[in-house]
Each structure stands twice: as C-alpha cells, then as structure tokens.
N, C-alpha and C positions, 0 to 999 in steps of 0.2 A: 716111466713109460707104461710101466702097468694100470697103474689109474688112470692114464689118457689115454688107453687103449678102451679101458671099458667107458669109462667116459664118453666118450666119442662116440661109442656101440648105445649105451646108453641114450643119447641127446637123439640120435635116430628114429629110437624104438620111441620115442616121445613125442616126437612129431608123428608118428604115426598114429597116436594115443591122441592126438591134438585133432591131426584129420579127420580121424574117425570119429569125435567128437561134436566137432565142427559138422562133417558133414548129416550126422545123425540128426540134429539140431534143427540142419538147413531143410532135411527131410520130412518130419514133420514138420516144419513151419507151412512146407508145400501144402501135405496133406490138412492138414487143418484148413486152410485158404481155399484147398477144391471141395472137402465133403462141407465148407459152412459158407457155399462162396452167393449161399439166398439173402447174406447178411452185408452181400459189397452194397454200393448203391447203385442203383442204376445209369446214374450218371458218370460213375467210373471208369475210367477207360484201363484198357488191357496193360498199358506200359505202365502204369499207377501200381500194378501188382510186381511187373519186374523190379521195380523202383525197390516195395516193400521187400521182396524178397532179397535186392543186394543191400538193402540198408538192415536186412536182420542177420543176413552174413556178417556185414563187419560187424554189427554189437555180439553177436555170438562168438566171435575171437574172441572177447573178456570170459566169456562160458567157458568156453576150450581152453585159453589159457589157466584159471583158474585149476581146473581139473586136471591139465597135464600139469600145473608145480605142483601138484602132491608129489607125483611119481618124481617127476626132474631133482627135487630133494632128497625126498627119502630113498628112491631107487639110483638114480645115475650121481648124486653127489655122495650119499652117505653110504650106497653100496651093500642095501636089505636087499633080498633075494629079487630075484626079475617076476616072480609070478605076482608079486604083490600090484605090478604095473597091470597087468592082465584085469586081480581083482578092483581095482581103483577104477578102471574104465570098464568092470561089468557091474559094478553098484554104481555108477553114472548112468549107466544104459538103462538100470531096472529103474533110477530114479525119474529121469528122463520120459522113460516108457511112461508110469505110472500117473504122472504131473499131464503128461500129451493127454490120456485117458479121461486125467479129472478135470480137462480144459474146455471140452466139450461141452457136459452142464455146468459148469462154470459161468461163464458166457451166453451160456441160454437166460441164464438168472439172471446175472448181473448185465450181459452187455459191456464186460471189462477181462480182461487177462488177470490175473489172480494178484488182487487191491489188496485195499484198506478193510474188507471183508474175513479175510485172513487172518490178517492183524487181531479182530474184532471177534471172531472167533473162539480164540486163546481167553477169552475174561466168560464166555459163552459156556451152555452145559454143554461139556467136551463127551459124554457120552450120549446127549438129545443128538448132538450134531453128528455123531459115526452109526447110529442106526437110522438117522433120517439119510444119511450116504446110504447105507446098504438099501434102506426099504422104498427111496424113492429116487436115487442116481445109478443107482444100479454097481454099486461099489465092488461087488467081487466080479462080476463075470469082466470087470475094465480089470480088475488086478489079473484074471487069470489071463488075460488078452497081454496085460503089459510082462505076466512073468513070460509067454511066446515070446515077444517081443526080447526080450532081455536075451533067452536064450538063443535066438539067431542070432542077437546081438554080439555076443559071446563068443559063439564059433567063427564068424565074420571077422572080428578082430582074434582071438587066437590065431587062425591063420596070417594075420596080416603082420603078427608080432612074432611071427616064428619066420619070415621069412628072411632071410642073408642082408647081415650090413654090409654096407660098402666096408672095407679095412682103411685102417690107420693109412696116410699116405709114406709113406719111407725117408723116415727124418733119422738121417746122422751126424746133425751135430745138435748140439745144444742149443746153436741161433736159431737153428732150423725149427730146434721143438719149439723156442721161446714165441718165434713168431707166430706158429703156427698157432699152440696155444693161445696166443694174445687175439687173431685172428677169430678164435672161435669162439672167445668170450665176448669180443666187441659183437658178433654177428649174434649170439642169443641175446646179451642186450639189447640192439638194435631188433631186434625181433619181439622180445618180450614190450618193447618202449610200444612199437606196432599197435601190436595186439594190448597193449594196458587202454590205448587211447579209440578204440576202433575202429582201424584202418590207417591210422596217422599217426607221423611220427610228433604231434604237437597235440594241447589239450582246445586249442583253439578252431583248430579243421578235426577235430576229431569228434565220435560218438557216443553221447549216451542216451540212457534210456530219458532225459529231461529235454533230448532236441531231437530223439530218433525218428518222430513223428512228421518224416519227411511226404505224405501223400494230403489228400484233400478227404481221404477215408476214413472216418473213424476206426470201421472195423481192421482194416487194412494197420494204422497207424498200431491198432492193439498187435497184429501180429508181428508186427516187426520187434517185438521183444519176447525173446525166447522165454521159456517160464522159471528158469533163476532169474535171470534178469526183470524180469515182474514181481518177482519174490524179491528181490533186491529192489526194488522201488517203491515195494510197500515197507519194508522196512527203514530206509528211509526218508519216507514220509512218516512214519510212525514218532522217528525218534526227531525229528523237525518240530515235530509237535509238541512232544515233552518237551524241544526247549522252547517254545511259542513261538517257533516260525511257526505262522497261520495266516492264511490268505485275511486281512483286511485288519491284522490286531498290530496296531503300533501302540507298546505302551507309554511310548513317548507323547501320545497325542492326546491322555486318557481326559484331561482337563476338557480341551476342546469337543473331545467325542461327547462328554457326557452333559459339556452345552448345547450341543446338538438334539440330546434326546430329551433334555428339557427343555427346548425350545428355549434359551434362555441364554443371550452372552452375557451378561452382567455376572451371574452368579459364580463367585472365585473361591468358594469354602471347602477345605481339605477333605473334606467328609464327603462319600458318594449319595449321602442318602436324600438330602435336598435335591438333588438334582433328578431322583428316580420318586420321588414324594408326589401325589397325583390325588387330587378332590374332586370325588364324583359331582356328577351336574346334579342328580336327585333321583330317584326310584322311577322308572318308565311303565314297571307294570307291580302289581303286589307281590309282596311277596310269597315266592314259592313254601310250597311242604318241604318239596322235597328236590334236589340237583343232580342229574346223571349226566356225567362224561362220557360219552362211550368212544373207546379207541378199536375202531374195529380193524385187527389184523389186515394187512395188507387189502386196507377197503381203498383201493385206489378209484379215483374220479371217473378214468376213459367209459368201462361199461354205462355212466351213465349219461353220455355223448348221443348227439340223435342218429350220427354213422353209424351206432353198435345198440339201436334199438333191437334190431329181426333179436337177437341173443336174448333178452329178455330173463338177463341174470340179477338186474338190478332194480325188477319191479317195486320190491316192498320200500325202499326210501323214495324211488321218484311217488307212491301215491302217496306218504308221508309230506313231501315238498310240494305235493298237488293240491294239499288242504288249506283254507287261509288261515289256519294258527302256525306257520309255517315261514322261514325266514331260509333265503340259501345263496349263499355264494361261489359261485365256481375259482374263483381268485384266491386260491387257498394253497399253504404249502406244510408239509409235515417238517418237524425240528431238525430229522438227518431221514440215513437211508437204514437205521435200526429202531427196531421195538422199546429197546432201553435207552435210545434217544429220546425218542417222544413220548416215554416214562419223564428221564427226570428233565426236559424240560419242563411237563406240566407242571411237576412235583417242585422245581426248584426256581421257575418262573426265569431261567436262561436258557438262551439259546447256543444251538450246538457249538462249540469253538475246538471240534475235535480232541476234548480232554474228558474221561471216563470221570465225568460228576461222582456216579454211585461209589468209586475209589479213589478219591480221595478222602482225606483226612479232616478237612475244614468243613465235609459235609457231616459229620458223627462230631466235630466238637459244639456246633454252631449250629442255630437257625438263618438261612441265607434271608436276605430281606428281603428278596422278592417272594419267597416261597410261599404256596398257595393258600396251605391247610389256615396259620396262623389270621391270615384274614378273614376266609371264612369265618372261623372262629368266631372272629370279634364281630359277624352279622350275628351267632345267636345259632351256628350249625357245627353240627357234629362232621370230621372230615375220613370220609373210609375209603378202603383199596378195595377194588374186588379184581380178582384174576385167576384165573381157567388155570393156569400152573402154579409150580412149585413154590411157594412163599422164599425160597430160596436161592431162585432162577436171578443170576447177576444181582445180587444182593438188593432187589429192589422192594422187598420186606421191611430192611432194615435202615434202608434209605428213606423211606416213606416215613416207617414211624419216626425217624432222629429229622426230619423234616416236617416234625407237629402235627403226623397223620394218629388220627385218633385207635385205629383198628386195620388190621390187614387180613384178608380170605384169600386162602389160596385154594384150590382142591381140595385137598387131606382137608381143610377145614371146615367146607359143609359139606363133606362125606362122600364126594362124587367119587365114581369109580375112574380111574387113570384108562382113558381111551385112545390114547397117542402116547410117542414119547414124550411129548411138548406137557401134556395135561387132558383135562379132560372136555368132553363137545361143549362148544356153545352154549344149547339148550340147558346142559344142566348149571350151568352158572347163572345165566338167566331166571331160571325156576329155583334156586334157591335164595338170590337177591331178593326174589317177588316173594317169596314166604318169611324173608326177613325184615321186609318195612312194615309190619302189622307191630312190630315191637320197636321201631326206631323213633328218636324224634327227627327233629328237622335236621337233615343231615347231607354233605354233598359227598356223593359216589362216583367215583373214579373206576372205569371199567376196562377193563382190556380181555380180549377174548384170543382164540390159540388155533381155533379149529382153522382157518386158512392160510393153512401154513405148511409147510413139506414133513413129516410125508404125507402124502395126500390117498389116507386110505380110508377117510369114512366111507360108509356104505350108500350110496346117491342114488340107488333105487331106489331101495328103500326108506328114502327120506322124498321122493315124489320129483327127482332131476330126469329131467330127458335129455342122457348126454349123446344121444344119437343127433338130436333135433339140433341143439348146439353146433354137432360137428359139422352138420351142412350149414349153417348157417355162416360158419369160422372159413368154412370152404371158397366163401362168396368175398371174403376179405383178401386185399393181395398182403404177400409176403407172410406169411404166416408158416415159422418154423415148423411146430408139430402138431396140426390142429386136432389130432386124437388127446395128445399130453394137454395141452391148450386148455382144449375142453372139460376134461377131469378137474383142472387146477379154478374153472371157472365155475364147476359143480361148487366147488368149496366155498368159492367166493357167493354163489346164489343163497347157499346156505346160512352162511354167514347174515347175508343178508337181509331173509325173510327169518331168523331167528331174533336178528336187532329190532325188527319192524315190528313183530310179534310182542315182541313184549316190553316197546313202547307203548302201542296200542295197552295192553294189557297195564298194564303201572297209572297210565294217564288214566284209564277209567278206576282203577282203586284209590288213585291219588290225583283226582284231576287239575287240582293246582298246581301241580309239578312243573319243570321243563328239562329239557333235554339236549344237550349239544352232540352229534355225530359226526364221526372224524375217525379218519384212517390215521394209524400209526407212521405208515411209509407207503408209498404206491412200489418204488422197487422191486423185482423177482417176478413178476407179470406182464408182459407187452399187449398189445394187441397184434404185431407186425415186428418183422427183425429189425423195421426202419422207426421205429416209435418215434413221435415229437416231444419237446423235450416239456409237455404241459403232460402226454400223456405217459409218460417216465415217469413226472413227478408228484401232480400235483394231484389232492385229495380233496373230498369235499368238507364244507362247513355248512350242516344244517341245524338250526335252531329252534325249537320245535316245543308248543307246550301253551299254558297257561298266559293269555294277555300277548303271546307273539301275533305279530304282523305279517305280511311280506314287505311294508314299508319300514319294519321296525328299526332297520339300520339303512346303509345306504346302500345301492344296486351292486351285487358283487363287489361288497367290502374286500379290500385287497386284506389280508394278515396270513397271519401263521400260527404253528401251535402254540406261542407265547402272547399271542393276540386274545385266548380265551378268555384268562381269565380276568383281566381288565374289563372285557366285554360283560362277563357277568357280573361283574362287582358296580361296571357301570346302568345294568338294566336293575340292579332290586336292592342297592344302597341308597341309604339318605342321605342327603346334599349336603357338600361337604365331608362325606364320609373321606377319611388320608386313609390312601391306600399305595403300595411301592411296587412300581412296575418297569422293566425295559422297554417294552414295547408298550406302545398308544392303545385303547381298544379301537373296535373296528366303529364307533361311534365315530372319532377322530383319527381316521388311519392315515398313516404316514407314507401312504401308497403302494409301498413295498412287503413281500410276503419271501421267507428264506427259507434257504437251511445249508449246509454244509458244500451243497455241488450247485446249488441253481436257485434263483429267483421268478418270483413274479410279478407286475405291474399291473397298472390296470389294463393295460392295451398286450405288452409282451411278455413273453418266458425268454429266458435268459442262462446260459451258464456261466456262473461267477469265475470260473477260472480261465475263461478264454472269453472271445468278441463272439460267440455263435450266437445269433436271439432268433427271435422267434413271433409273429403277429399271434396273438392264441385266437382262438378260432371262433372264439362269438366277437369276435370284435365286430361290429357291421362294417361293411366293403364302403360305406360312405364317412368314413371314421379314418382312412388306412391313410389318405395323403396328408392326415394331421399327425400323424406317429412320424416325431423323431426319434430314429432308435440311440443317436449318441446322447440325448438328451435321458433317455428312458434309461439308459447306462449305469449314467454319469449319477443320476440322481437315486438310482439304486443302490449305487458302489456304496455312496457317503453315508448311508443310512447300517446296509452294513457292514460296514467297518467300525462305526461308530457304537453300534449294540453289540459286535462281536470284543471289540477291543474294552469293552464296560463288562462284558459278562465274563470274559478274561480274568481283570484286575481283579475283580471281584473273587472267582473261585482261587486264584493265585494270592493274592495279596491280603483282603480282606475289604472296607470300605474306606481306610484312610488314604488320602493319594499324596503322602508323604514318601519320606525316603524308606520308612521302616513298613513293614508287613503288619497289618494289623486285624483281629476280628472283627 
C-alpha cells in the first residue's frame, strides 16, 4: 500500500508536469504564429490557423510525453526525490524557452523550423557559428529573455506541483487493491498509447511530424511542429540518409539510371565509366590563359530580376552581362542549400545526394571520375582553390587537394588579415589572386569568397553603400520582414558584387584571353519578401564571361546546375574528341533540367522536388504559358533526377563497378 500510495501521488504530480508542458508548447506555438504572422499567406484563411494550432497540440503530446517519462520513471516508479520532477520540467522550460528564442532567426534565414541546417551545422566551424549567433542573431539578449522565461516558468509549476493530490481511494481488501491497481495501469497505458500516437489510439489516425502538415500554409504547416519535434525530424532525416533513403536514389535501378544519362539502352557493362565517358564536339573558342570559377557567397539571382531594379545592388554583373563578350542564363540552380555543397560538387563533379562528400572515406582513397582538377589537367592547366577562409573550414583543403587540386589558398596564406569570423573581405582575396597570375601558368581557379555572409558587420559606408536609399526602396516591396536587417544583409551582397565585377574587369585586361564563369554557392538565407518564389529562394545565376564568348554562345537560358559547369567548359576549349567523364550533359546539350537537393528548374518552371508545388518562372513570355504542361515538366524532371542522384549515390557508396561487391 505504501508504494501505491506514493504511486498514485506520483502519476498526478506528472500529469501535471505533462500539462504544463504541453500547454507551454501550445503557448508559444501561438506566440510565434502572431509576432511572424507577415509570413502566413495572404490567401490564408483564420480557421487554417485554428487547424495549425490543434494539430500542433496533439504532435506536442509526444513533446510532453516524452519529458513527463523522465520523471514517471525515475520519480513516481523508482521513488528519487520529488524535487528532481520540478528540476526535469525546469530544464524543459529553459530548453523550450531557449529553442522558441532561436526560432525566430531561424526562419528568417531559412524559411523552415529547425532542418537539415542543424544537422549541417555539427561538421561546420562550431565556433564561426556561436559568434556569428552572438554578433548577428542576437544570441545573449534571447538567452537572457529565455532565462526570464524559465524563471516564471519555474514558479508557475512549482506552485502547481505543490498543490494537494487527490488521496488513495479506500481499498480493503486485496481484490479491491488488485483491481484498482490493474485499473490504473491499463489507464496510463491507454494514455501513454494516446499520447505516443498524437491524439490516437492507432498509428494509422494518428500524428506525425511526416503527415502533421495538415493546412495549405507553408508557414503554418512549419509551425505545427513544436521544436523537439523539428529536432526530431531533422534527425531523422539525417539518419534516412546514411542509410540512402534519399528522394530519387533506387540503387536498384542504377543500370537503367545510368542508361539514361548516357542516353544510351544498348550499353549493359558492369563498369559506370562508359556510361558517364563524354567526347567533346571540338574547341568553340581558343584557348584560354587563364579559368576563374567564381562561387560568390550567397550571390543569389532575385537582386537581379527587373522587379528589384530601384535597389540597384547588383549593378556590377548585370553591366558585365550587358557587354557582348558575355553569355547568361537565368535557368540556373546551385548543388544544395550549403557552401560545402557547391564546394565539392564542383570539386567532385556530383551532385548533392544529401551525403557529406568531403567525409567520406572513398573521397581521400580515390580520384572520383568525374572530378574536375584531373581533366583540366589533361588540357595542359594547372588546378587551384582560392578562398577568403580557413583552409580548414569542413575540410575542403583537404578535399580538394586528394581530388587532384594542384594548390589551396586560404587567408593565413596570402597574409590577409582575418576580418570576420568566417575569414577575411572579399577584396583582399581578389587582390592577392590578381598579384598572383604574374607568376602562374595557365591554370584554372576555383573561387569562393565569405564576406556575404552572417555576421554582417563590414563597414558599408565606408565602402561607398547607401543603406538608407536601399531601405526606401525595400519599403516599396510588399511583405518584406525586416527591411532595416534586409538592407544591411543586401549592403554585403552589393559588395560582394562590385568587388567580383572589379576584378573581373581588372584580370581580363592583364589577361585578356582569360574567361570566367560566375555563380552563387546557394541563394538560401536571403528573401526578397516572407512569400519568396521558389525561383527566387533558389535559383542563382550563370554568367560566362571573357575571351571569344558570345551571347549566342550556348543556348538561350541553358537550363543546368553547378555540375553543368564544367562539361560546359571542357566542351567550349577542348579538342574534338577530347574523353571527358561527366554526370551531367553541358549546357551545349542540356538535358533541360537544373537541381539540387530541395527544387528544380526547367525551361518554362521551378519546382519542389519533394512535393507537386511548381511554379511558371517568371521570364517565361505570357504567349508561352498555355504550352506548359506542368505534369509533363514534372514527370520529366523527376527521371532525370533520380537518375544522376541515384549514379552519384552508387558511385560515392560503392565505387564504379555495379556488381554485387563494392569497388573503387
């Protein structure tokens, strides 16, 4: 009787521990939904919010439950002290608090409840990332907000767990206790079943965070999962991945898929390499001195849309694209929604399949076949990294060079001073590239730069920004979350941009045979509006720029992606015939389709690969729109990739034999 006394006392103080849990959850889900409610859509209606809001109640029972079995075990079964229940549900509260705090810019950036970003993170410089928190999200004044938080928290339930249980009901006999006991174990089962399934006592009526997406809101559908349960969904996803659940990779199909990209059913040989083996047509223009990639940090496409002319942050590429040695397509997609995506797809000539290329193992034993450096090579060019950070930064030093890159620069190595946590400005990477081809031979440079990136503290006066003139002009756009922060963040990006422009100009006249490809890493972490399209979410531009280019050089807005480059170049200043091994087609011969990890593009639409949402993109001409089939635009996207995603799979997983055994 003693232990079902406290028992019983116990299961009480738990449920109270549950509610309070629960309803803390429910409470911020509110507040988040009215102070970021610029981000429903317009078309939304009011009951679409009540909707979100009971459908993030019941996946918040798994929240609540979770957090009340700590205590239900260790306090009411195993019988440790009662205040340990108190502390379990006031480190809930401060966690809770803390997570609600860091959700805010979270969602400003991403436009997601706390992802695959996360996850992503964790392989990222974990001390770039806690001072770009403090110096641009504002990280302490949200902790000292969330320790308030906690601390009401605290007293709130303190009191609620101090107050009187109901007593044992008056059992004297033994059938009496048995039943009753049996009674109260069926009913926290039956409670726990409840709350395991959310809201139901079956997995089939019930909810999770993979169907909770009960409204027509994107934003809406993000909040109806509390942020464990977002943290529980990036995790796994995460671990889906490792084992090749990945949207479009059957490696059952790998034969088929890789007839596909070699356009080619006949061909049935174990080996992947015939089938990605590709002969240039012949040299289009002479060849160059000298090759620059440049990956400009989140150089997303939208600024250079004619709706976001008045801003006039992206002058230096559009007069680069206004001169006729000049080549551009808006049909353009970066490799994923990270820097060290559209690293080592260049470097490793695959596309994102959601597996961390630069850690693996097969990338340090092995040359991948596709990979870039190695072909270069064999035109007669030397293959170098240049980048504004730490040669150390997610090992893409080391990745490069064990991928046949000749040389890596990082900062520390042409002496720049560290100007950011990330690395050092622009300009000085620029200006030490440009004093170092007086001594190179013909060589291709691979560029990634740092400065437009969080935290956003260069100096933008001083560098000749009118972020006053921006703000009004941001002001004139609808939906536009912070057009003050906005504007700052597009200071970085103008900079960015007239420091690329500069000293293309500047290279092309010391090396006027040169050419140049420019391209954004990821568009990601920048909107124009809380409603962005999903062309100006993602898609980046491709400008071609240099010695013997055209604007007819290729075709009108070549559809491709970052794996689309360097076919492109091997196909404009190789000799005919040259064998060269690629996934993807160049944009000479595109396959119509441009990717990466969350969305696609066509010629006519944008698309999100993991759902039916598309999209007309927005040069389409209005006499063009009643020839777009979108299931056909789909249909013929899907196959393309699934087909390169499930090849660049095998490949990094397996090796190129498509036997039963694993091979290099």
């Amino acid at each position: 009787m003693k232990f079902l006394n406290r028992f019983f006392d116990g299961v009480q103080r738990d449920a109270r521990l549950f509610l309070f849990v629960l309803i803390l959850l429910e409470i911020y889900r509110g507040l988040f939904i009215f102070f970021m409610s610029n981000y429903i859509g317009e078309a939304t209606e009011t009951s679409q919010i009540f909707s979100a809001m009971f459908a993030g109640l019941r996946l918040s029972l798994k929240t609540a439950g979770a957090v009340t079995l700590i205590s239900f075990v260790f306090v009411t079964i195993v019988g440790l002290k009662s205040r340990l229940r108190l502390l379990i549900g006031i480190i809930a509260a401060f966690v809770f608090s803390l997570l609600f705090m860091l959700r805010f810019p979270y969602y400003r950036a991403f436009q997601s409840t706390f992802g695959m970003e996360v996850v992503e993170g964790f392989n990222d410089d974990i001390w770039s990332i806690i001072v770009t928190m403090f110096q641009e999200y504002g990280i302490a004044w949200r902790l000292i907000v969330a320790i308030i938080l906690m601390i009401l928290c605290a007293a709130v339930l303190s009191r609620l767990l101090m107050i009187k249980t109901f007593p044992l009901p008056a059992l004297d006999s033994k059938k009496k206790i048995a039943g009753f006991s049996a009674a109260l174990v069926v009913g926290i089962f039956l409670f726990g079943l409840f709350v395991r399934f959310g809201g139901s006592f079956t997995y089939a009526s019930g909810l999770n965070w993979e169907n909770a997406g009960v409204t027509t809101d994107d934003f809406l559908n993000e909040c109806i999962l509390d942020d464990a349960q977002a943290l529980y969904r990036a995790r796994a996803m995460a671990k889906r991945m490792e084992a090749g659940e990945i949207f479009g990779v059957d490696k059952n199909k790998i034969l088929e898929s890789a007839q596909l990209i070699a356009v080619n059913h006949e061909l049935t040989e174990k080996n992947l390499a015939p089938y990605l083996e590709r002969k240039a047509a012949g040299e289009k223009i002479p060849k160059p001195k000298h090759i620059f990639i440049i990956l400009g940090e989140t150089f997303m496409q939208w600024p250079m849309l004619g709706k976001y002319d008045e801003l006039l942050i992206a002058e230096g590429i559009k007069s680069l694209i206004a001169e006729d040695k000049c080549y551009y397509s808006r049909n353009f997609m970066p490799n994923g929604d990270f820097t060290s995506t559209a690293i080592t797809g260049l470097v490793t000539g695959l596309p994102d399949v959601n597996i961390k290329v630069n850690y693996q193992s097969r990338t340090y034993d092995k040359l991948y076949i596709t990979a870039m450096a190695p072909m270069f090579r064999e035109l007669g060019y030397k293959v170098d990294f240049w980048y504004g950070g730490m040669p150390t930064w997610d090992s893409i030093a080391k990745m490069s060079l064990a991928q046949g890159f000749d040389s890596f620069y990082g900062y520390p190595d042409f002496n720049a001073p560290k100007q950011t946590t990330w690395g050092t400005k622009d300009e000085n990477l620029f200006n030490a590239l440009l004093a170092h081809l007086d001594e190179e031979p013909p060589t291709v440079h691979l560029i990634m730069t740092t400065t437009n990136h969080p935290p956003y503290n260069l100096d933008l006066a001083a560098e000749g920004y009118d972020v006053n003139a921006v703000t009004e002009a941001l002001k004139k756009i609808p939906n536009v979350d912070d057009v003050n922060q906005l504007a700052i963040e597009l200071g970085h990006y103008w900079y960015m941009d007239e420091v690329i422009t500069n000293f293309v100009r500047a290279a092309s006249e010391k090396f006027p045979e040169s050419i140049f490809v420019i391209t954004g890493d990821h568009a990601v972490r920048c909107d124009p509006s809380t409603h962005p399209t999903i062309f100006e979410h993602q898609s980046v531009p491709f400008v071609l720029y240099g010695a013997g280019i055209t604007k007819g050089i290729l075709p009108p807005d070549a559809v491709g992606d970052h794996i689309s480059i360097v076919p492109t170049l091997i196909e404009l200043i190789a000799p005919k015939d040259f064998a060269y091994y690629s996934i993807a087609p160049s944009l000479f011969n595109s396959d119509g389709v441009g990717f990466n990890n969350a969305a696609f593009v066509t010629a006519k639409v944008a698309g999100q690969i993991g759902s039916d949402v598309m999209e007309l993109l927005p040069h389409v001409a209005s006499n063009e729109l009643n020839d777009v089939n979108l299931t056909e635009e789909r249909t013929h996207a899907i196959e393309i990739i699934s087909a390169m995603r499930t090849v660049a799979w095998w490949i990094i997983i397996n090796g190129l034999f498509m036997g039963d055994e694993p091979t290099n």
